[in-house]
C-alpha positions in Angstrom: 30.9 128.2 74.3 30.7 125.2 72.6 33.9 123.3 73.8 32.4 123.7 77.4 30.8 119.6 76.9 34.3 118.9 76.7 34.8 119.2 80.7 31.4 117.5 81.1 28.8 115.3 79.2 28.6 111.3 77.7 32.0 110.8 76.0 30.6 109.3 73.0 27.9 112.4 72.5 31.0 114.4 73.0 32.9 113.1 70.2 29.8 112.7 67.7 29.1 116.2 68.2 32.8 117.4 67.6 33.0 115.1 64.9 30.0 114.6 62.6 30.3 118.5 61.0 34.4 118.0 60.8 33.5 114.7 59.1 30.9 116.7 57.0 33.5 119.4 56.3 35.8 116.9 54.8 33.0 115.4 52.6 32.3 119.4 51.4 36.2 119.7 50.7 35.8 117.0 47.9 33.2 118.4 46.5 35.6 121.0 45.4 37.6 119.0 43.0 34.7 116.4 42.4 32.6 119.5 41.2 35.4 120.2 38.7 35.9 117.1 37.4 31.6 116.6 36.8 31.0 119.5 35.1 34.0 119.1 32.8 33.4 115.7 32.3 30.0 116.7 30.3 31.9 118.2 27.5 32.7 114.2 27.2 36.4 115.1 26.5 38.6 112.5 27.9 41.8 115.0 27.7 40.0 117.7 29.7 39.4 115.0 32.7 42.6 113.7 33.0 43.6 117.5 33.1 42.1 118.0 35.6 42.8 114.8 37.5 46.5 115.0 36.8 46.1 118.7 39.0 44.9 116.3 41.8 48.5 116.5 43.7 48.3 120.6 43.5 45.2 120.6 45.7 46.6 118.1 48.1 50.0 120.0 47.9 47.8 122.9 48.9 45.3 121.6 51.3 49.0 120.5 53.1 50.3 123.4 53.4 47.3 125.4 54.9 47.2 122.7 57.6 50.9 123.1 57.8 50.6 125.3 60.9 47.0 125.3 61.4 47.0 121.2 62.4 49.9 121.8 64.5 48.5 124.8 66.6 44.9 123.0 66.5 46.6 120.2 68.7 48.2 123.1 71.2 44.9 124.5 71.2 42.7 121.8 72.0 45.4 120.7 74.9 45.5 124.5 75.8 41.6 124.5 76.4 42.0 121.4 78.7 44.6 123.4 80.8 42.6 126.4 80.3 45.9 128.3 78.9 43.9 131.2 76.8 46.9 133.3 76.6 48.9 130.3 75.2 45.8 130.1 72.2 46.4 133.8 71.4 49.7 133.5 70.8 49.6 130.3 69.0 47.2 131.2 66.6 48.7 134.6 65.9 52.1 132.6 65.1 50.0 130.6 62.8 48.2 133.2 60.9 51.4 135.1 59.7 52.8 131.5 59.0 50.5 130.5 57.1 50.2 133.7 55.1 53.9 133.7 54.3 53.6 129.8 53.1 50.7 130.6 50.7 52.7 133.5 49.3 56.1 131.5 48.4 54.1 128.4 47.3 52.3 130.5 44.6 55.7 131.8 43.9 57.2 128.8 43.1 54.6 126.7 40.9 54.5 129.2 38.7 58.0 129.9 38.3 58.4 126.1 37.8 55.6 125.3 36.1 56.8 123.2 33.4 58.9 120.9 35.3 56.2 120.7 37.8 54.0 119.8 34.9 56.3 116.8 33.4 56.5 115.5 37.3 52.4 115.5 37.7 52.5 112.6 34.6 51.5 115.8 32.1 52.1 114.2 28.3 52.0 116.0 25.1 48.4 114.2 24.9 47.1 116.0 27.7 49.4 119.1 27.9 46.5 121.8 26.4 44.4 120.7 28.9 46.2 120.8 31.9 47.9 124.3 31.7 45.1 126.4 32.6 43.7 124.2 34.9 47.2 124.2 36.3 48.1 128.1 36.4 44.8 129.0 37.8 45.7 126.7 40.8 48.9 128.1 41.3 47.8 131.4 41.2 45.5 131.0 43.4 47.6 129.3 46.1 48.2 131.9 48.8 43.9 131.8 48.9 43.4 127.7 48.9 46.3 127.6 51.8 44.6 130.2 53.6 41.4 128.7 53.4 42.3 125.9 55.9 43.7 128.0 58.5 41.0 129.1 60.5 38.6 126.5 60.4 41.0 124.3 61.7 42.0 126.4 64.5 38.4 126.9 65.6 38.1 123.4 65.9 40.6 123.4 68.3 38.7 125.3 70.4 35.6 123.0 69.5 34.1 125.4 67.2 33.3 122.7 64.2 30.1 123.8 62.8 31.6 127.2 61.6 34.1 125.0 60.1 31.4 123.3 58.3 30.0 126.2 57.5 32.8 128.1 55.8 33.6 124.9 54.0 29.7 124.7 52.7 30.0 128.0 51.6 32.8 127.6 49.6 31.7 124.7 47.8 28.5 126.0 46.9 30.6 129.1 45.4 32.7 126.9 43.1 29.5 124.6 42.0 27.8 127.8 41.0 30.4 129.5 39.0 31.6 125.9 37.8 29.0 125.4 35.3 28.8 129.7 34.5 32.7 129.8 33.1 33.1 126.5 31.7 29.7 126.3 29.5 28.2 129.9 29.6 31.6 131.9 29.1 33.4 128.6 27.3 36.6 128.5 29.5 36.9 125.2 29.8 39.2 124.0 32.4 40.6 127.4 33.1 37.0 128.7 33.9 36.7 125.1 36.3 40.4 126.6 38.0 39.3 130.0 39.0 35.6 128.8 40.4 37.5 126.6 42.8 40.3 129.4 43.6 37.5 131.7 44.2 35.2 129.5 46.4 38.2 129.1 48.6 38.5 132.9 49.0 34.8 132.6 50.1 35.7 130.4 52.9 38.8 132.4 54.0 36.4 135.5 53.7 33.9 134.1 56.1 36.2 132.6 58.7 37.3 135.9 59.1 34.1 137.6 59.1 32.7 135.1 61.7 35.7 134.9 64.3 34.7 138.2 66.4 31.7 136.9 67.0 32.4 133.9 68.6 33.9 133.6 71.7 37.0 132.4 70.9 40.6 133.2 72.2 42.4 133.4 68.3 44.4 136.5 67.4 45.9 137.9 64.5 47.7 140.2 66.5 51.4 140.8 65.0 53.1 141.2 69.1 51.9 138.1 69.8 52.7 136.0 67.1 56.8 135.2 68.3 56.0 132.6 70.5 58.3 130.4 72.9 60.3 127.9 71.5 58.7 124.9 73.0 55.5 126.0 71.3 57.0 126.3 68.3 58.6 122.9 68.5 55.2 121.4 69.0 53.9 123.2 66.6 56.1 122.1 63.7 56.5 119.2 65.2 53.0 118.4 64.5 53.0 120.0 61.5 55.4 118.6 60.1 54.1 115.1 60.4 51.0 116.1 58.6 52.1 118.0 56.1 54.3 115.0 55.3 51.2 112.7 54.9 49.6 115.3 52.7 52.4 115.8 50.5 53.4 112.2 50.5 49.4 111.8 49.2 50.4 113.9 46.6 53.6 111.8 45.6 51.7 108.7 45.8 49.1 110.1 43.4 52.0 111.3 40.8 53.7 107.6 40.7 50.2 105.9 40.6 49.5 108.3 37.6 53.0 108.0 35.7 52.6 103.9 36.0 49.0 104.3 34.5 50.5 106.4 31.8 51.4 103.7 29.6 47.8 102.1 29.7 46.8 105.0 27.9 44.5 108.5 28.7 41.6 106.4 29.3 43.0 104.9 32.3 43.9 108.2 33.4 40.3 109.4 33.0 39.2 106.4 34.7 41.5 106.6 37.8 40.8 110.4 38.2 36.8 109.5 38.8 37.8 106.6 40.5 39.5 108.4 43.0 37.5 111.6 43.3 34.4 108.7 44.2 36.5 106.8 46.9 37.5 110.2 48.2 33.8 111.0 49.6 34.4 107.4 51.4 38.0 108.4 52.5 37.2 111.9 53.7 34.3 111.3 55.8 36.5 108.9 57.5 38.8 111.7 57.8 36.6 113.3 58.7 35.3 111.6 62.0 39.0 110.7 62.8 40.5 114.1 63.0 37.2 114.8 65.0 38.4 112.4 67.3 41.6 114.9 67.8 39.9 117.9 70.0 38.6 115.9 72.7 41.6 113.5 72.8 44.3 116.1 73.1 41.8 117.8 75.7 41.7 114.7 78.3 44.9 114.1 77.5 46.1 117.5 78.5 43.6 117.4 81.4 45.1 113.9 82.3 41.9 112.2 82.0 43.2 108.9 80.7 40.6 106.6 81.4 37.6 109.1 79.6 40.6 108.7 76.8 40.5 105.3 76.7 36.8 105.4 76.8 37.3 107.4 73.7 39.2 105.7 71.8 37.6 102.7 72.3 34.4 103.9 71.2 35.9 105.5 68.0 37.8 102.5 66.6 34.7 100.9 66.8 32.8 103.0 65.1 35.3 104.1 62.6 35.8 100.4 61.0 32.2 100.3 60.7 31.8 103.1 59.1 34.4 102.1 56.9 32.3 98.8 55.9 29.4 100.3 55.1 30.8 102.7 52.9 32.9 99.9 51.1 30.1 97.9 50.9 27.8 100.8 49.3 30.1 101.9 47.0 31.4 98.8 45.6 27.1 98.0 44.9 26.8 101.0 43.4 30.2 101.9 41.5 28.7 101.5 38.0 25.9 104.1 38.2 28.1 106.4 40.4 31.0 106.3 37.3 28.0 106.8 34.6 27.6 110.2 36.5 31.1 111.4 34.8 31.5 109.2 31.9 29.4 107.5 29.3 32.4 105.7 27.7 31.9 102.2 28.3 35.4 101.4 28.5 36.3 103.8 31.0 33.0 102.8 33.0 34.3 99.6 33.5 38.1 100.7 34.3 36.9 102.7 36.9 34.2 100.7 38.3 36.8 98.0 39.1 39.6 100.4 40.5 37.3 101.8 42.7 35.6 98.4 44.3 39.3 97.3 44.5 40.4 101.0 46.1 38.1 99.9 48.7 38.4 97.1 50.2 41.0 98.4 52.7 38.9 101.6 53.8 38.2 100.2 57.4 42.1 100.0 57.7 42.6 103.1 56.2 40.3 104.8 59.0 42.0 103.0 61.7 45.5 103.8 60.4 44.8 107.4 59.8 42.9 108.0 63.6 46.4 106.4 65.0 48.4 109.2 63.3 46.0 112.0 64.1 46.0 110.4 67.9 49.9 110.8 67.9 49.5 114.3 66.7 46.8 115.4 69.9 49.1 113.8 72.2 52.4 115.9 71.0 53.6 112.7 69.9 55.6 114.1 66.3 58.2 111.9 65.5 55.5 108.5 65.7 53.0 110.7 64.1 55.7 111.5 60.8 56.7 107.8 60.9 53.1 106.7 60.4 52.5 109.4 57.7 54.9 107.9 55.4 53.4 104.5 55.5 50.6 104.3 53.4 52.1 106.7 50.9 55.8 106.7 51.2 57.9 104.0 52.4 55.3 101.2 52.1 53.0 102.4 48.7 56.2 102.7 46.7 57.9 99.9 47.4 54.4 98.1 46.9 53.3 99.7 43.6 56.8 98.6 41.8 56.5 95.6 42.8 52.8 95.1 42.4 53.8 96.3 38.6 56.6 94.4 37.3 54.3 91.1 39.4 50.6 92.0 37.7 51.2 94.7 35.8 47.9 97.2 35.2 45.9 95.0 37.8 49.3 95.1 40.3 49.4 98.8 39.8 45.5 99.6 40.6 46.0 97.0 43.6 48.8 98.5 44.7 46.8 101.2 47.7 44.6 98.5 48.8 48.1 96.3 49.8 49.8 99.0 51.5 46.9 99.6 53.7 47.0 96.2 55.4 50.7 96.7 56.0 50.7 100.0 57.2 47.4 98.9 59.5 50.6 96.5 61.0 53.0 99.0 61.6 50.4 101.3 62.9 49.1 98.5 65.7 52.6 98.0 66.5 53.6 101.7 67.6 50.3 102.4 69.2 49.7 99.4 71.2 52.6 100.1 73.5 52.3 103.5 74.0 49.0 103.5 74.9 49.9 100.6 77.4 52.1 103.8 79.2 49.2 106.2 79.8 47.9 105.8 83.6 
């Protein structure tokens, strides 16, 4: 069983070991909207890519709500392992299963029923209107599948299972970068063919998660008796959850009001953000990635009480995390010009996006650190700090900024605007962590 080097081993091996395929998995989990926006980008339609860009917010809206549950009882689980509580991780991912399958359903149910309003609120103009429908339905549609998708592999890693999570994610992606290039150019959809190769690379990772669970030795259940659970499991669950989902929806907000202030710079800036961000994301996720590694074995010592192998931990992590975090800056910002020429030979865009993304990250070693605070607050059942930090960088700090930023510097306010609100919210993170962590002995 692979979460057995939990209870013994070097710390730091530990984590690296957990970490590096979660960290991979989140690097794969771009490629499923990067892939979409390359191969439509080679028709050299402007229109089509901000289409697709301006869908950005339904995949995070998506993404947030498969992890609703699943991050939640991920965090029970990996405490559950450290007080070896197997019937505790039975129930909790059965209650998560039927969760998350009810979520799917009603979230599909919903953006299609409001998709034109939903539309106007992504930043959709008449301009760019033909080109975001299908792209658009095809996602909705294919909701209950992209929520699902995150369920499983998430819950695995609670149980320290993170190369079948990598795995099911790889598997996935390779789907949609196959069928990407086969609808849009052989069969001529277009940006509905990109939408149903992504939908149906995320039913290949649902597929396999479920195919590869009996044969590991792992405690989740789908079993329909065990999925009404007690309430202080559901309270920690939700709990959880709910702090998550609100830094994944609040993403998604963030990413509409960057969008609808670029609007009146014209579709070209659109375009240019939309590759700009879909670049900074490989830098962003694989720091997401290694901090939400950081989340099995810190809710395991903490649920085993082994504060000072915590500490241990955690110091090791923040460490490498903001290095990580420079490097990446560094390599990106050196190489941003042939990196855009991938998607776009417009030499206007080029530029726009080359400097949005050297500007997006500057911050990125802050971002790390800010977002392994959250995810720590999370392992340690600690919901309400968790939900206050996941408003930060995207709520109650990023808007404030971005207005301001605006009316101050206008188009270079507005694409400075993320880098800003992650030294402030690297201040408010400090300052709830700091203390608490002070508490643990």
């Amino acid at each position: 069983m692979e979460n057995e080097s939990l209870w013994e081993g070097d710390i730091k091996k530990t984590y690296l070991k957990l970490a590096t395929p979660t960290a991979i998995n989140m690097i794969i989990v771009i490629v499923y909207s990067m892939a979409d926006t390359f191969f439509v980008s080679q028709l050299q339609n402007a229109e089509m890519v901000a289409g697709v860009s301006l869908c950005g917010p339904i995949i995070i809206l998506l993404m947030a709500l498969g992890n609703f549950l699943a991050i939640g009882g991920c965090c029970l689980v990996s405490r559950f392992v450290g007080e070896r509580n197997f019937d505790g991780i039975r129930r909790v991912t059965s209650f998560c299963f039927y969760g998350t399958v009810a979520i799917g359903l009603l979230a599909g149910i919903i953006l299609l029923a409001a998709r034109e309003p939903v539309m106007r609120a992504l930043g959709v103009t008449a301009e760019t209107y033909d080109e975001t429908l299908p792209y658009y339905t095809a996602l909705a549609a294919g909701a209950p599948i992209i929520s699902f998708s995150y369920l499983h592999s998430n819950l695995m890693r609670g149980e320290g299972y993170t190369k079948d999570n990598m795995y099911a994610t790889l598997l996935g992606a390779i789907v949609n970068i196959v069928l990407d290039p086969v609808l849009i150019f052989v069969f001529k959809m277009g940006v509905l063919g990109a939408g149903i190769a992504t939908v149906i690379g995320y039913a290949a990772t649902g597929v396999y998660s479920l195919v590869i669970i009996p044969k590991r030795d792992v405690h989740i259940s789908m079993k329909p008796a065990l999925a009404k659970i007690p309430h202080e499991y559901r309270k920690d669950i939700l709990g959880v959850g709910f702090s998550n989902l609100s830094l994944n929806l609040m993403s998604s907000v963030s990413v509409i009001v960057l969008n609808n202030f670029l609007v009146p710079y014209g579709t070209d800036k659109l375009a240019a953000m939309g590759i700009a961000m879909k670049l900074s994301n490989v830098a962003f996720f694989a720091l997401d990635g290694y901090a939400y590694g950081a989340q099995p074995p810190a809710g395991f010592y903490f649920g085993a009480k082994r504060f000072s192998d915590l500490r241990e931990l955690l110091r090791f992590v923040i460490l490498f995390l903001f290095g990580l975090g420079a490097v990446l800056s560094a390599l990106t910002a050196i190489f941003a010009p042939q990196l855009v020429w991938l998607f776009l030979k417009d030499p206007e865009i080029i530029s726009s996006a080359v400097l949005m993304l050297r500007i997006m990250l500057i911050t990125i070693p802050l971002f790390g650190l800010v977002l392994l605070i959250t995810v720590l607050f999370q392992a340690f059942g600690r919901s309400k700090e968790a939900f206050i930090l996941s408003f930060a960088r995207t709520g109650y700090v990023f808007i404030p900024v971005i207005f301001l930023m605006s009316k101050v510097w206008g188009y270079y306010g507005v694409i400075s605007a993320q880098a800003v609100t992650d030294a402030v919210s690297m201040a408010v993170a400090a300052g709830m962590f700091l203390p608490y962590m002070k508490k643990l002995k």
